[in-house]
C-alpha positions in Angstrom: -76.9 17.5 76.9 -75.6 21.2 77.4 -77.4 23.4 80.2 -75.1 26.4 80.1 -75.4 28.5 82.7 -77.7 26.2 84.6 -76.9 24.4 87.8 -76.2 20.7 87.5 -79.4 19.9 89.2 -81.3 20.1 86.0 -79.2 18.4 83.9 -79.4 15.7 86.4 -83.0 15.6 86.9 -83.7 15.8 83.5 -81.0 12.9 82.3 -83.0 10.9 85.4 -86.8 11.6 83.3 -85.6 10.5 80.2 -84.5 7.5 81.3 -88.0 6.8 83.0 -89.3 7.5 79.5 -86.8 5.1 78.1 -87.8 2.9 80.7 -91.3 3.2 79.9 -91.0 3.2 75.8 -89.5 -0.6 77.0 -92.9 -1.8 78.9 -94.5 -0.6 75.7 -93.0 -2.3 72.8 -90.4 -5.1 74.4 -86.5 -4.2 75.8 -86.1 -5.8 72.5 -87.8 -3.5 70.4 -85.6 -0.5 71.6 -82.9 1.5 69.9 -80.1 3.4 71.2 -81.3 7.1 70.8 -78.9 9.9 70.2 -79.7 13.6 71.0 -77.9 16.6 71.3 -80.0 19.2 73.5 -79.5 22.4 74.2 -81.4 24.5 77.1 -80.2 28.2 76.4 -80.5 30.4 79.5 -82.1 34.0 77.8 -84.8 34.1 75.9 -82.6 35.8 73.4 -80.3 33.0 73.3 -82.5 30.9 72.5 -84.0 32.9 70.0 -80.3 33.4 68.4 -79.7 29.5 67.9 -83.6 29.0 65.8 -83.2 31.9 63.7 -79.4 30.8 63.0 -81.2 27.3 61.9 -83.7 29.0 60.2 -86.4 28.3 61.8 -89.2 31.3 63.6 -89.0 31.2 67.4 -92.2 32.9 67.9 -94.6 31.5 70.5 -92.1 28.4 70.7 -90.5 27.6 74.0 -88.3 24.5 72.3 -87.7 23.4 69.1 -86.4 19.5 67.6 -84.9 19.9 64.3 -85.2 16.4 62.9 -83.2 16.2 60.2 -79.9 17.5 62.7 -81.4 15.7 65.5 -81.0 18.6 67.8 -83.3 20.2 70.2 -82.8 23.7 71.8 -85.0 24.6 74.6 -85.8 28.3 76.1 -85.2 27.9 80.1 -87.8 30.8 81.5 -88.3 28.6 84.7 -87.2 25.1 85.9 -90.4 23.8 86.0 -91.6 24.7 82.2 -87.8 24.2 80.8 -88.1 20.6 82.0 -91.8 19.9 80.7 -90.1 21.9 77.1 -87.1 20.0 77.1 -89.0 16.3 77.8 -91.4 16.9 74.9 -88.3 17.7 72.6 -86.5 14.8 73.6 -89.2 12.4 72.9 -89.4 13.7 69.2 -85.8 12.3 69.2 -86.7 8.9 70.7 -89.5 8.3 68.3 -86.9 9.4 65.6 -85.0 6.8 66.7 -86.9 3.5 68.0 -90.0 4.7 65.6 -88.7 6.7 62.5 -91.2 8.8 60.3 -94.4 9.1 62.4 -98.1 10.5 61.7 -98.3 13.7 63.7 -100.7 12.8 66.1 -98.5 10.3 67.3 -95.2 12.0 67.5 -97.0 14.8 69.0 -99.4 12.7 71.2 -96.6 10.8 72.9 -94.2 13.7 73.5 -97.2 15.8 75.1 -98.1 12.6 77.1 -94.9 12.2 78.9 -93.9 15.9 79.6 -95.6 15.6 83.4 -93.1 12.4 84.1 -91.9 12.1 87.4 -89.9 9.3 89.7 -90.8 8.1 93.7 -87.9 5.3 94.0 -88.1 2.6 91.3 -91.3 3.9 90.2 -92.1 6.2 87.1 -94.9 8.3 87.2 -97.2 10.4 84.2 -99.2 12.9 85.2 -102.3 14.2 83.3 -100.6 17.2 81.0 -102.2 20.3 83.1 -102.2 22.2 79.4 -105.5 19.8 78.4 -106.8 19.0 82.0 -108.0 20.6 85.1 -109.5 18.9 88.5 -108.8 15.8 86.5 -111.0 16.5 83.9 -110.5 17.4 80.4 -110.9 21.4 79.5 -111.6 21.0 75.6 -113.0 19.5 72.9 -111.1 17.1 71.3 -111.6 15.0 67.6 -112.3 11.3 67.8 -110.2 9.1 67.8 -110.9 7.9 63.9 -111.1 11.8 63.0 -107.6 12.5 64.4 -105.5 9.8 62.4 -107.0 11.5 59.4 -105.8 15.0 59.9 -101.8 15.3 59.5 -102.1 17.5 57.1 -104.0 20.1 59.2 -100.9 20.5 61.8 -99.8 23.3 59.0 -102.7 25.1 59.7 -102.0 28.2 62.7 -104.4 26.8 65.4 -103.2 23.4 66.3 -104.1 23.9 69.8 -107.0 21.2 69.7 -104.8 19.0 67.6 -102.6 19.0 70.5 -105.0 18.6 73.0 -106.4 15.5 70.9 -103.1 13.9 70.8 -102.7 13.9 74.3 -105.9 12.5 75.1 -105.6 9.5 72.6 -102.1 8.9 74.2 -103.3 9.2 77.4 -106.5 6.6 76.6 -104.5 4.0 75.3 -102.3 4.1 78.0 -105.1 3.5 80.7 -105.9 0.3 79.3 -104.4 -3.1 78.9 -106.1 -3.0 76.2 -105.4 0.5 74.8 -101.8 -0.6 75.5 -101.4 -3.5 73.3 -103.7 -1.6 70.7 -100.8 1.1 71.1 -97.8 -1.2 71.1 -98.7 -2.7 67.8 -98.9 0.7 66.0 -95.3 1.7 67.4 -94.2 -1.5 66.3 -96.1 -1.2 63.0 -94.3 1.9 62.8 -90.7 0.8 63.4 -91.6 -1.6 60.3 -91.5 1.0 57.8 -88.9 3.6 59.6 -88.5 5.9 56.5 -92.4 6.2 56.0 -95.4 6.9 58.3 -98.5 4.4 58.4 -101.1 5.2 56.1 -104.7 6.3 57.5 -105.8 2.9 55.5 -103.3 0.6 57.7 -104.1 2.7 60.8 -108.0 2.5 60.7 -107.4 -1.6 59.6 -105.3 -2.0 62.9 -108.5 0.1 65.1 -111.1 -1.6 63.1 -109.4 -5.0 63.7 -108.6 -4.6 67.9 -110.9 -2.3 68.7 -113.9 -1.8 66.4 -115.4 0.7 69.0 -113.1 2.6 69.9 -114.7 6.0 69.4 -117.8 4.7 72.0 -115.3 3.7 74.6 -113.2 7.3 73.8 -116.0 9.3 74.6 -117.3 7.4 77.6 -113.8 7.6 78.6 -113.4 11.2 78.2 -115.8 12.2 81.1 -114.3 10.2 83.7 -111.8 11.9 85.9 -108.3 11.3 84.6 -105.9 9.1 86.7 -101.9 9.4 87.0 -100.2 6.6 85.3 -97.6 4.7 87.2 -95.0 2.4 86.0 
């Protein structure tokens, strides 16, 4: 992890987050089911920095605030405030754990989890997720999102310029599966389904066989869910 120019308080609280995301990634799927994850992270101090080390990789900064680059397993992360550099810099580093326990990943799921944990937090032994305050307000969602059977259909539309509600959908079926027992286990065997075929993603075929099979009405209980007022998550 190099914070250059940054005081050793970030890099500290932010090594202390990840490891509550570890931590939680282990009540998912089984201690057993974990991997050691390597990432090298970057948070650049200017805006122009930052800026300097995605262009160098090729890549077009604009409207980005981090960047993972998968195939070099590296993350860099514009630091504009402490607050929004550690949200950036938790949603990067999750790309790099599902690299690692998960391999190749639909979109929605890559991007669902690492929006889902950005708002983590720790009180003693205890690990806390927040509703992402990009999707919700007074504990209640502030757009429209797909359903759930819609949004395992669509990776190819994160190439598309307005991804905002694919985002936002992602979240949300995160953050319903993980207020559930049930939603849990439904998401557990995915990620382990997942971490069966590392070098290739789930087809929407074995994804909707895996809804259909533990929970064949999952779109009523998504929608009914999505008007309720959204809880924190503790762990």
């Amino acid at each position: 992890m190099n914070t250059p120019n940054l005081p050793s308080s970030f890099n500290q609280a932010l090594h202390i987050k990840l490891n509550t995301v570890f931590k939680v990634y282990g009540q998912i799927i089984g201690v057993h089911a974990l991997k050691k994850v390597k990432l090298n992270l970057t948070v650049l101090p200017t805006r122009r920095a930052y800026e300097a080390q995605i262009k160098q990789r090729g890549a077009n900064p604009s409207n980005t605030a981090g960047m993972y680059f998968h195939a070099s397993n590296s993350a860099f992360i514009n630091y504009d405030n402490e607050h929004a550099a550690m949200r950036t810099a938790i949603h990067e580093a999750v790309h790099a754990i599902n690299k690692a326990v998960l391999g190749y990943t639909p979109r929605w799921l890559n991007e669902g989890l690492a929006e889902y944990f950005e708002l983590t937090k720790n009180h003693m032994q205890t690990g806390i997720v927040e509703p992402n305050s990009s999707w919700v307000k007074n504990s209640k969602i502030t757009k429209s999102v797909f359903t759930f059977n819609s949004l395992i259909t669509l990776d190819k539309s994160w190439s598309k310029s307005d991804t905002s509600k694919l985002y936002a959908s992602s979240w949300a079926a995160i953050y319903f599966l993980m207020d559930s027992h049930s939603g849990k286990v439904l998401l557990k065997n995915i990620i382990l389904a997942e971490q069966e075929l590392p070098r290739n993603k789930l087809s929407k075929k074995q994804l909707s066989t895996l809804l259909n099979e533990q929970y064949p009405d999952i779109d009523s209980q998504y929608s009914k869910w999505l008007k309720t007022s959204f809880k924190t998550h503790n762990f």
